[in-house]
C-alpha positions as CSV (number, residue, x, y, z in Angstrom):
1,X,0.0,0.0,0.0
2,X,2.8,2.3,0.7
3,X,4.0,1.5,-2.1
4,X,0.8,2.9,-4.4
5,X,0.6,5.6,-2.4
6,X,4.2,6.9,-2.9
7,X,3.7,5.6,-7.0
8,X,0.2,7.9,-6.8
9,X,2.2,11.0,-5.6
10,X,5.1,11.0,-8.0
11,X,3.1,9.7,-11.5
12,X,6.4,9.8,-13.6
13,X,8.3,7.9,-11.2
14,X,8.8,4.5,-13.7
15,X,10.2,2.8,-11.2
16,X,7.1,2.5,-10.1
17,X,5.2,-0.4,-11.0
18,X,1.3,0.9,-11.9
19,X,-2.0,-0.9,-11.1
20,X,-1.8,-1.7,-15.0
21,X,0.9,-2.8,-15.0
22,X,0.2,-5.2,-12.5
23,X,-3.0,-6.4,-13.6
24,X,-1.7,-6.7,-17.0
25,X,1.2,-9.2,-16.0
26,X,-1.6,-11.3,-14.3
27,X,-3.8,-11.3,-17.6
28,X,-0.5,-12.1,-19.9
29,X,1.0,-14.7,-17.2
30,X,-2.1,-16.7,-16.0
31,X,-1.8,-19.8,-17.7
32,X,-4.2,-23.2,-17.6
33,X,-1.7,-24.8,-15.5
34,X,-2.9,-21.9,-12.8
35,X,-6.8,-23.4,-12.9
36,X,-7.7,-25.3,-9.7
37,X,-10.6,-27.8,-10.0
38,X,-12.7,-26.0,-7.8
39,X,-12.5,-22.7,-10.2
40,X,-13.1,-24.9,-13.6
41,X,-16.2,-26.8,-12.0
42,X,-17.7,-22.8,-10.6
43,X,-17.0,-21.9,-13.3
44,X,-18.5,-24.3,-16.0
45,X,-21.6,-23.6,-13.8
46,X,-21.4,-20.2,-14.6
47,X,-20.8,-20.6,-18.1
48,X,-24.5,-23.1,-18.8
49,X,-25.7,-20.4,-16.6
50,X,-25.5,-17.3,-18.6
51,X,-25.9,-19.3,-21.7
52,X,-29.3,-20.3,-20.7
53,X,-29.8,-16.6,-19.5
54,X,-28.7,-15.0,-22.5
55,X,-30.9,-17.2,-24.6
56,X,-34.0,-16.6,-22.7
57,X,-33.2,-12.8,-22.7
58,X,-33.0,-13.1,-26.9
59,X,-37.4,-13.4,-26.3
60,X,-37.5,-10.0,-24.4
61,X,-39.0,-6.7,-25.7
62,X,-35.4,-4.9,-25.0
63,X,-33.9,-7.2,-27.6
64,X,-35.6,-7.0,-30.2
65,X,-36.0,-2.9,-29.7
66,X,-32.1,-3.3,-30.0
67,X,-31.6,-6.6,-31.7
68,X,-30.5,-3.8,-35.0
69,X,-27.6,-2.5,-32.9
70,X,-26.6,-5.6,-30.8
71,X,-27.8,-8.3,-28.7
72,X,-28.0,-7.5,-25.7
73,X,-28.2,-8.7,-21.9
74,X,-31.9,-8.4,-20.9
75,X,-33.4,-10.2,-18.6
76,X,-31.5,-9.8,-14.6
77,X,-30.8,-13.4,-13.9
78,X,-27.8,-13.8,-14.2
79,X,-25.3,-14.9,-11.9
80,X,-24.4,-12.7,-9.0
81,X,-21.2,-12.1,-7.2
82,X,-19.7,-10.5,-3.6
83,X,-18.6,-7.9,-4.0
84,X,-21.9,-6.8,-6.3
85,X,-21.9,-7.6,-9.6
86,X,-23.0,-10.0,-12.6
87,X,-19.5,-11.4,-13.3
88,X,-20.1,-14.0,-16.2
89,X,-22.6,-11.4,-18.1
90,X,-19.7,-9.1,-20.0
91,X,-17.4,-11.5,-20.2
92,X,-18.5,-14.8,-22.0
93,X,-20.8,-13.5,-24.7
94,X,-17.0,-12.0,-25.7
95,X,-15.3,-15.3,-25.9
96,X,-18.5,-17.5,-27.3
97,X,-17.8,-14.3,-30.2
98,X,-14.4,-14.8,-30.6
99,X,-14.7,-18.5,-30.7
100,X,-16.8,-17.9,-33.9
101,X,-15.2,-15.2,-35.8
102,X,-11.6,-16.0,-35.4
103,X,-9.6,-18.0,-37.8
104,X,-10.7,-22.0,-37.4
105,X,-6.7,-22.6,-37.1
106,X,-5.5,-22.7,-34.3
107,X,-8.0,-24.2,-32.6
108,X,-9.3,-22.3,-29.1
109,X,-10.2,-25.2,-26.3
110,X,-12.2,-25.5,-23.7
111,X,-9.6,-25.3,-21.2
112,X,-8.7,-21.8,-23.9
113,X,-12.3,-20.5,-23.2
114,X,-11.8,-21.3,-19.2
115,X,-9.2,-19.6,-18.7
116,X,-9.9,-16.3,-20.7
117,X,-13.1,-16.2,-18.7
118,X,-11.7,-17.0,-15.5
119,X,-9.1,-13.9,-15.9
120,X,-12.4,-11.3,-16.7
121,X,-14.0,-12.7,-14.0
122,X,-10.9,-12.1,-12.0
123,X,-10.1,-8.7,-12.7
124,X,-13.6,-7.6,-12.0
125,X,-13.7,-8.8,-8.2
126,X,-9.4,-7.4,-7.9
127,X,-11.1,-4.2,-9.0
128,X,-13.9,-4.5,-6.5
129,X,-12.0,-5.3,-3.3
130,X,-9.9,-1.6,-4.2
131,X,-13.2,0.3,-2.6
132,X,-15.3,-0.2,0.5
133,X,-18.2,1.4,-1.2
134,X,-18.1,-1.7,-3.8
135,X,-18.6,-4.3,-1.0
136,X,-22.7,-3.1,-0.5
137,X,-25.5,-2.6,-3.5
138,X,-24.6,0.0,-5.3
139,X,-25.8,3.7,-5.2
140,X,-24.1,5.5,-8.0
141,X,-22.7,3.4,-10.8
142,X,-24.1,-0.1,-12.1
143,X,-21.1,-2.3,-11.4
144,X,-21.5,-4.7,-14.2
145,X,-21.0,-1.4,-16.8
146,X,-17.6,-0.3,-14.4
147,X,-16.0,-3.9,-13.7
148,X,-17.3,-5.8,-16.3
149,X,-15.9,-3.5,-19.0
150,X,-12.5,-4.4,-17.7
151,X,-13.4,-7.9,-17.3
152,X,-14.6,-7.9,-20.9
153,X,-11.2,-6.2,-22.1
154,X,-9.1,-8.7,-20.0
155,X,-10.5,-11.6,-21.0
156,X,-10.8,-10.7,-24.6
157,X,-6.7,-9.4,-24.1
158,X,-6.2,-12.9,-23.0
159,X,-7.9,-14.9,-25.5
160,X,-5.8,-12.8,-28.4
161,X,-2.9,-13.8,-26.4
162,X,-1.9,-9.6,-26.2
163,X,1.3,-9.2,-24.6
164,X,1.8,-7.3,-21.4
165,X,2.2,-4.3,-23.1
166,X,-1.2,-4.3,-24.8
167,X,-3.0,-6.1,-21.7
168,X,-2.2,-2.6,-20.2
169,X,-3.4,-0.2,-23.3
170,X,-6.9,-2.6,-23.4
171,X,-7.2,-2.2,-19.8
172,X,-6.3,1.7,-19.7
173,X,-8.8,1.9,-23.0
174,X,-11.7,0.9,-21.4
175,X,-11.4,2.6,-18.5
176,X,-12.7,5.5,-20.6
177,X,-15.9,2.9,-22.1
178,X,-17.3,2.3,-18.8
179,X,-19.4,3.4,-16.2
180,X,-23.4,3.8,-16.2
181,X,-25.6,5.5,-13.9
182,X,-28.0,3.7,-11.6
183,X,-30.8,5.8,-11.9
184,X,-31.5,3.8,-15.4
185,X,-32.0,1.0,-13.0
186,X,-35.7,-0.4,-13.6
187,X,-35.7,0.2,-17.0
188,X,-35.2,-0.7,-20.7
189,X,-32.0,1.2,-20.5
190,X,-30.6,-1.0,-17.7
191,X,-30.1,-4.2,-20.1
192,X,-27.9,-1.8,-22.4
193,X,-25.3,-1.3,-19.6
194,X,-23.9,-5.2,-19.8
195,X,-24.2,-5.7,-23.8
196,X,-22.1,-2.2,-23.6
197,X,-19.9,-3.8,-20.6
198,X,-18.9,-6.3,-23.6
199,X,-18.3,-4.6,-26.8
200,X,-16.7,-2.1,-25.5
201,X,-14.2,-4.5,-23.6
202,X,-14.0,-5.9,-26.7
203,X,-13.3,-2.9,-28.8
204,X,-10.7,-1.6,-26.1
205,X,-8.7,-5.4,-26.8
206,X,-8.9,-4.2,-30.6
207,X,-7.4,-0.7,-29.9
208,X,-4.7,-2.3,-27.9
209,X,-3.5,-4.6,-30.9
210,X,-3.9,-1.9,-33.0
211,X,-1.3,0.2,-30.9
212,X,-3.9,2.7,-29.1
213,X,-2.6,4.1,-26.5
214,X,-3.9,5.1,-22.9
215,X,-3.0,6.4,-19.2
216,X,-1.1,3.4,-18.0
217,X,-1.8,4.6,-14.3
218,X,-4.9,5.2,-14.5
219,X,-6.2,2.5,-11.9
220,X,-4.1,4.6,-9.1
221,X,-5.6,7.8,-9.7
222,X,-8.7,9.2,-8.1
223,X,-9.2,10.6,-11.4
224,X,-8.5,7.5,-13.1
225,X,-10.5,4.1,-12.2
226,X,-11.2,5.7,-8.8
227,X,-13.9,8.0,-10.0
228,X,-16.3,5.4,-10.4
229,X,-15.9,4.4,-6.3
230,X,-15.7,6.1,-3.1
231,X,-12.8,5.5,-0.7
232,X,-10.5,4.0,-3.8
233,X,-8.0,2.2,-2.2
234,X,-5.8,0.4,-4.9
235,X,-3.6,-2.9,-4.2
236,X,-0.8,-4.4,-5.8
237,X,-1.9,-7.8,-7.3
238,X,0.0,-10.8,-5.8
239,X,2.8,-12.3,-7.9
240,X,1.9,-15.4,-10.5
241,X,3.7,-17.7,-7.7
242,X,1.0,-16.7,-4.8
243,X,-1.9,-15.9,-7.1
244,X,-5.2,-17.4,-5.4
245,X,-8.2,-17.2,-7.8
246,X,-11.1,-15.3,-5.9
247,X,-13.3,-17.6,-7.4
248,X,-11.7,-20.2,-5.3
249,X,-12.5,-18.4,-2.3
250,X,-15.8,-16.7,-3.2
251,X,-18.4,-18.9,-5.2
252,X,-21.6,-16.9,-7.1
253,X,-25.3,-16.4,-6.5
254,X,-27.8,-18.4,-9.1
255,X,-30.5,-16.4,-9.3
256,X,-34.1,-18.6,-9.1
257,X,-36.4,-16.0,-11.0
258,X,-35.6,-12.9,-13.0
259,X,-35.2,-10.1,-10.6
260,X,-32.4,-8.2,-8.2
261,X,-31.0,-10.5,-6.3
262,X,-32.0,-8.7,-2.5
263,X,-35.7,-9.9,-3.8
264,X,-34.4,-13.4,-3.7
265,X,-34.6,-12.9,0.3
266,X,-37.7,-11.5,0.6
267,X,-38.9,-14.2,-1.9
268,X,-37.7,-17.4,0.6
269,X,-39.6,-15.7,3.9
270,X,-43.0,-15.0,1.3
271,X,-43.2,-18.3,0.9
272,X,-42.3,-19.1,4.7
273,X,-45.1,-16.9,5.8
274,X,-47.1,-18.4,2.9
275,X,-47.2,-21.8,4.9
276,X,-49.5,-20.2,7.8
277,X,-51.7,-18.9,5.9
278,X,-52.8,-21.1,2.9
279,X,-54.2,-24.5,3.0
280,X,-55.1,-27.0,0.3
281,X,-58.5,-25.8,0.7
282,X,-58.6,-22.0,0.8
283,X,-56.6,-19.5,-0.9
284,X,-54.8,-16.8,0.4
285,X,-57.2,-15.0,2.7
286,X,-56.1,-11.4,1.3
287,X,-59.5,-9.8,2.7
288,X,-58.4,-10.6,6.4
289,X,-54.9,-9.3,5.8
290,X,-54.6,-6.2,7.4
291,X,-50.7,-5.6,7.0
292,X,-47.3,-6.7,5.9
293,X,-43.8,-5.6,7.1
294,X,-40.9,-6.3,5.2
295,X,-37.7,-5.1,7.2
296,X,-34.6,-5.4,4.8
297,X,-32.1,-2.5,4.2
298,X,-32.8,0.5,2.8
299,X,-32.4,-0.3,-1.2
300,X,-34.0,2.6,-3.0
301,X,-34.1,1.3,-6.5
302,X,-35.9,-1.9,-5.2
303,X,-38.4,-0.3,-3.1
304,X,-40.8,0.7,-5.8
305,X,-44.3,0.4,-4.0
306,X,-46.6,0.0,-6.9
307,X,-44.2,-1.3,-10.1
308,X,-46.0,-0.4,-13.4
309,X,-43.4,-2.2,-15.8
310,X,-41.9,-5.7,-15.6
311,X,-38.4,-3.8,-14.9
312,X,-39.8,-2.3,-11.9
313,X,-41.7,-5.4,-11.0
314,X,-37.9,-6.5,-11.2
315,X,-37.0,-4.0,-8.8
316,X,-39.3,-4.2,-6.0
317,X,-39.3,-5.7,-2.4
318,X,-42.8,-5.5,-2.0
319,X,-44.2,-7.0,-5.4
320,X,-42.2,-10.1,-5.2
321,X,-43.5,-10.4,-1.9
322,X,-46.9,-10.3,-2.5
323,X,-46.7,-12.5,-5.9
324,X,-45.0,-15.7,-3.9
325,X,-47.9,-14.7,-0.8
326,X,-50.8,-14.6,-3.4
327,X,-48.9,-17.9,-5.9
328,X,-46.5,-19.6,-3.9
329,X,-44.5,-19.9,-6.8
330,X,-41.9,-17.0,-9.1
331,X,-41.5,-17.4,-12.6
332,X,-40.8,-16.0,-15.4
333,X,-44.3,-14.8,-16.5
334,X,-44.7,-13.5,-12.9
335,X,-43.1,-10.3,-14.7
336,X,-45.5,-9.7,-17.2
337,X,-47.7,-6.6,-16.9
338,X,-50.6,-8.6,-17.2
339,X,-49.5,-10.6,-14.1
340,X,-48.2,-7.1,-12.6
341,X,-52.4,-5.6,-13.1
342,X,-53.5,-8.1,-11.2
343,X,-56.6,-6.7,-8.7
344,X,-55.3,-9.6,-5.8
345,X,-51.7,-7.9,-6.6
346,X,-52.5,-4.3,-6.8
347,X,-54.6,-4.9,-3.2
348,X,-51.4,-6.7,-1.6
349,X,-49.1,-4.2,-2.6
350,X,-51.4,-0.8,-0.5
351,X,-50.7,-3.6,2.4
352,X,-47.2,-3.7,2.2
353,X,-44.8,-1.4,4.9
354,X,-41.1,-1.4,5.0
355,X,-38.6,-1.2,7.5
356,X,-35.3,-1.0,7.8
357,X,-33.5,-2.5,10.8
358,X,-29.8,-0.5,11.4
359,X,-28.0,-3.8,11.4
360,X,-29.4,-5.2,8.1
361,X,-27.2,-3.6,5.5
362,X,-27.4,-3.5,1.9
363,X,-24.5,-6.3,1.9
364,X,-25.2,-9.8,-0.1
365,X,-23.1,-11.3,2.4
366,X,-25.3,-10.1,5.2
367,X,-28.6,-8.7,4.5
368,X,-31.3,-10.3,5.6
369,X,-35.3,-10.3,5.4
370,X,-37.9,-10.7,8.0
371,X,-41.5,-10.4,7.0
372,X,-44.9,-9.9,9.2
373,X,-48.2,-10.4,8.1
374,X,-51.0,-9.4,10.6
375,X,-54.5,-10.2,10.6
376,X,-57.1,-8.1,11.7
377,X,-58.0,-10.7,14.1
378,X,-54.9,-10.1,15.3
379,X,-52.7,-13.1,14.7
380,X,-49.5,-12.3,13.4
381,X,-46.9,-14.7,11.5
382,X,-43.3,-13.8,10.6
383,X,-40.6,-15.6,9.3
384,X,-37.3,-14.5,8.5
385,X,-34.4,-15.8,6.0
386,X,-30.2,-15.3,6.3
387,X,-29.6,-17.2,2.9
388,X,-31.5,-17.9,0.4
389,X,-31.5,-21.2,-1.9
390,X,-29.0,-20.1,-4.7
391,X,-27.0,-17.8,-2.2
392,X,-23.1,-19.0,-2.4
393,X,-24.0,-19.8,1.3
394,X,-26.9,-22.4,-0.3
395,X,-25.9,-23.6,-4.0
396,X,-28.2,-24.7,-6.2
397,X,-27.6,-28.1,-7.1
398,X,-26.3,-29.1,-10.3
399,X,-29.6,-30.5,-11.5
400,X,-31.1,-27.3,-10.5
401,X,-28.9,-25.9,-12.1
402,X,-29.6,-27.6,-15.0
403,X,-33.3,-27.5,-15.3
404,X,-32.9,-23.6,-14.5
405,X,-30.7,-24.4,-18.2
406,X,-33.5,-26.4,-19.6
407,X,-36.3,-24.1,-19.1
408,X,-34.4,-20.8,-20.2
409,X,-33.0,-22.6,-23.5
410,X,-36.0,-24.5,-24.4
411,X,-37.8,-22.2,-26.5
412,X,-34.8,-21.1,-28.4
413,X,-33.0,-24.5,-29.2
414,X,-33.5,-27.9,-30.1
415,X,-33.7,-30.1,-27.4
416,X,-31.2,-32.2,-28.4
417,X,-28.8,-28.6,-28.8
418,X,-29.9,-27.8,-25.0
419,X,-29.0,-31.6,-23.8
420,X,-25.6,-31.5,-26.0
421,X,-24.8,-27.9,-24.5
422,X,-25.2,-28.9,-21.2
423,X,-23.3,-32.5,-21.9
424,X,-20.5,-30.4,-23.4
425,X,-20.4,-27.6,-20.5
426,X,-19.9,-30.5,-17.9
427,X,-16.9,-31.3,-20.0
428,X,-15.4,-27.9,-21.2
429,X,-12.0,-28.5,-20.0
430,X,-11.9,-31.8,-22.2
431,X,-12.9,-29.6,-25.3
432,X,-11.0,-29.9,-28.4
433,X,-13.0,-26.9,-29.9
434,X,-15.1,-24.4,-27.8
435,X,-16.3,-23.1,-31.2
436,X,-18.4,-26.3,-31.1
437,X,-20.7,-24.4,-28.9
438,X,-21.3,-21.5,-30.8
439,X,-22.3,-24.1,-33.8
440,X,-25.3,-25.4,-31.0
441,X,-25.9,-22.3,-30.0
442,X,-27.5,-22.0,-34.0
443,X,-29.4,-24.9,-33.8
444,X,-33.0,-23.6,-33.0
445,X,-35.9,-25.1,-31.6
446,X,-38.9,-25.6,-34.4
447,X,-41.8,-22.9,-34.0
448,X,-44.3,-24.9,-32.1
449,X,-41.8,-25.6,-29.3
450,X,-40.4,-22.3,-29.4
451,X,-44.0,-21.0,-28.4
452,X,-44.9,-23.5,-26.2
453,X,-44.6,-20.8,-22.3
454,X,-42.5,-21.9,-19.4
455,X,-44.7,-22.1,-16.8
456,X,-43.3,-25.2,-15.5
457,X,-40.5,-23.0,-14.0
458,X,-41.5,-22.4,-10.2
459,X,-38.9,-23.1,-8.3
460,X,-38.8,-20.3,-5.8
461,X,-35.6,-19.5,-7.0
462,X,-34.9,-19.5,-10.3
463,X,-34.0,-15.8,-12.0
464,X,-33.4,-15.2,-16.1
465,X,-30.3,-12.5,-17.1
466,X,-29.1,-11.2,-20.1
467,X,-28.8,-11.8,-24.1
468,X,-25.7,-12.8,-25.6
469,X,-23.6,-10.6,-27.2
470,X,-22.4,-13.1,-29.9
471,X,-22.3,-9.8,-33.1
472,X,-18.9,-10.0,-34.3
C-alpha cells in the first residue's frame, strides 16, 4: 500500500510499478496450469448459466427494440457475485464471439475459453476489493458497466494472447468505455449497460492490438479508475507464484427467478409466511390481511411500492413479496404486466410497509429479510431468511442448475442442442474446440416448441439474465 501511495504522488516515477501494469502481468501470465478444479467446475456452472440466460433474454421486448444495434443482456438473472456484480454477463458473450469469428486454425479449447473467462471474471472482483463502497449494492454506478468492462477487455486481451504491453493499453482503454448510472435502473435502458460492458471490452482489446494508446496509471488515480468508487484504495496484485483465484474463495449467487438478487430474500420468507396462511382448501385469505412488514435494508431502487413495468416489478421488495404470498411460486411470466395488473396484486401491494433495521445492511453477504403479516384478528406470523436457496451460502444443485438451463434454453434451441450444450459444459475443460458451442448455439428449436410458455419453472428461485452478445 505504501507503495501505491508513494507511486500515486510521484506519476512519472517509472520505477514504479502501476495498477496496470500489475494487472496486465496477471492477464499475460495466468496460464491453464494456474486453474484449480474447484475454479473450472464454478465456473463451468457459470458458463451453462448465462448461456441459458442469455438465450431466454433473446425473447424479451429490450432485444428486439435493440436486436438492430446488438444483442444485448436483458433479462437480470444472471449470476451474482460478492462484492456486487454479474461477473459471467460481459465477459463470456465475448469469448463464445471470438470462438466464432476467429480464424478456425488454431483451434481455441475448452480449457482456452476457461481460462480467458476465468481472468475477466478475475479482474472484475481485484477491481472490487480496491473500494469499501463496492462491498454493499450499489448507489451511483451499475457495477456490471464499471467492472465488467474491464473484465470484458481482460478476458478478450487474453484470449488474443496480447502481450503485457497491450494487456495494459486494453485495460487503460476501457477505463474511458465504462461506467453507467444507476438511476436507469428499472428500465429498458438497464439491459444496455452489460451488452455495452462487452463490446466495449472488446473494442478496447482491438485498440490495444492496434497500438492505441492510454494512461497506464490510470487505476491509481482518483481521477482515473477511482472515480467510479468512493474511498479507492488500490492494491498491488500478488505475484503469478501466490496468485489465489477469488473464485476459489468466493463462489456466485444463481438467481431462481428474473429479478435483483435482495428480492431473492424476501422471496424465501414469502413463501415461509405463505405456509400459515394457505391451506389445500382455501386461498390466500387477502381480505383478512390487514398488513405486511418487510424489514430489509434500505435499497432505494428496489423499493418501488406499486411497479408499473416488468423492470420495476424486477426492482421491487414488495411485489415479489406479495406475488410468492398470493402464488406460492416465481416465474418468469410472474413479470409480465398482465400478471403485474392483477386486482389480488394491486390490493397486496397498498398492504405492504417497509422497515429498515440498522443492522441489516445493503450487503449480499449479510442482509437479511424478516416479513410480518398481521391479521385483523390479530394473529401475526413472521418468518425470517439469512440465505437464500442459490446464495453461495446455499448452492443450487447441479440439476437445478440444470433444469434452471432447460427451461431458459427450451424455447430457443432444439432439445437435443440444449442436452448436448449442457453435456459439453460438464466437459469444457476436455474440449478440443469451444467453437463447437457457438455451432449449437445455431441450432433452433422448431416454431411450435419455441411457443410452447414456461410455466413449468417455479422453483422459488430461479431468476433469467441477459442476451448474448455473440455480433462479431
Amino acid at each position: 500500500m505504501k507503495q501505491t501511495e508513494n507511486c500515486s504522488k510521484n506519476p512519472e516515477n517509472q520505477e514504479c510499478n502501476s495498477q496496470v501494469e500489475s494487472f496486465a502481468k496477471v492477464i499475460h501470465g495466468l496460464q491453464v496450469g494456474h486453474l484449480t478444479d474447484r475454479v473450472i467446475q464454478r465456473s463451468k456452472r457459470m458458463v451453462l448459466d448465462a448461456l441459458g440466460v442469455g438465450l431466454l433474454g433473446t425473447s424479451t421486448e429490450v432485444f428486439h427494440k435493440a436486436s438492430g444495434y446488438s444483442k444485448i443482456h436483458s433479462m437480470d438473472f444472471d449470476d451474482t457475485w460478492h462484492p456486487a456484480t454479474h461477473p459471467s454477463g460481459a465477459v463470456l458473450p465475448v469469448l463464445m464471439a471470438l470462438s466464432e469469428a476467429l480464424p478456425p486454425s488454431p483451434k481455441y479449447s475448452g480449457l482456452d475459453l476457461l481460462l480467458a473467462f476465468n481472468v475477466g471474471i478475475e479482474v472484475q472482483g481485484r477491481l472490487l476489493c480496491f473500494s469499501k463502497e463496492a462491498c454493499d449494492i450499489p448507489k451511483r454506478f451499475h457495477p456490471p458497466s464499471v467492472v465488467g468492462t474491464l473484465g470484458s477487455a481482460a478476458a478478450a486481451s487474453k484470449f488474443f494472447g496480447l502481450s503485457v504491453t497491450e494487456c495494459q493499453e486494453a485495460l487503460a482503454i476501457a477505463v474511458s468505455h465504462a461506467g453507467a448510472p444507476m438511476a436507469n435502473a428499472a428500465t429498458q435502458t438497464k439491459p444496455l449497460h452489460m451488452g455495452n460492458a462487452a463490446r466495449h471490452g472488446l473494442e478496447a482489446a482491438f485498440l490495444a492490438m492496434l497500438g492505441l494508446q492510454g494512461n497506464k496509471r490510470i487505476l491509481d488515480s482518483e481521477t482515473g479508475f477511482g472515480a467510479f468508487y468512493a474511498n479507492y484504495s488500490p492494491k498491488v496484485l500478488p505475484d503469478l507464484d501466490s496468485h489465489t483465484w477469488l473464485l476459489e474463495k468466493q463462489d456466485v449467487a444463481f438467481k431462481r427467478f428474473p429479478a435483483h438478487l435482495a428480492t431473492h430474500w424476501v422471496a424465501d420468507t414469502a413463501a415461509s409466511v405463505r405456509r400459515h396462511l394457505v391451506t389445500d382448501k382455501a386461498p390466500l385469505p387477502i381480505d383478512r390481511i390487514e398488513r405486511i412488514v418487510l424489514r430489509i435494508p434500505d435499497v432505494q431502487y428496489v423499493n418501488r411500492p406499486l411497479p408499473k413495468s416488468e423492470h420495476e416489478a424486477r426492482h421491487s421488495f414488495q411485489y415479489v413479496a406479495c406475488v410468492m404470498l398470493l402464488d406460492g411460486v416465481i416465474t418468469v411470466p410472474a413479470f409480465h404486466k398482465r400478471q403485474i395488473d392483477r386486482p389480488q396484486v394491486r390490493e397486496l401491494l397498498g398492504k405492504v410497509e417497509l422497515e429498515h433495521p440498522r443492522d441489516n445492511l445493503p450487503n449480499f453477504n449479510t442482509l437479511y429479510c424478516e416479513m410480518s403479516v398481521a391479521l385483523k384478528d390479530g394473529a401475526v406470523f413472521t418468518e425470517r431468511s439469512d440465505t437464500f436457496y442459490g446464495h453461495w451460502r446455499k448452492p443450487l444443485s447441479q440439476k437445478d442448475l440444470q433444469e434452471k438451463f432447460r427451461a431458459n434454453s427450451c424455447r430457443t434451441l432444439s432439445c437435443h442442442a440444449v442436452e448436448r450444450l449442457i453435456e459439453i459444459v460438464e466437459n469444457l475443460e476436455d474440449l478440443e474446440d469451444c467453437s463447437v458451442l457457438t455451432t449449437l448455439l445455431k441450432e433452433t428449436s422448431p416454431p411450435k416448441i419455441a411457443s410452447k410458455s414456461i410455466q413449468h419453472l417455479t422453483v422459488p428461485s430461479y431468476n433469467l439474465s441477459y442476451g448474448l452478445t455473440t455480433s462479431k
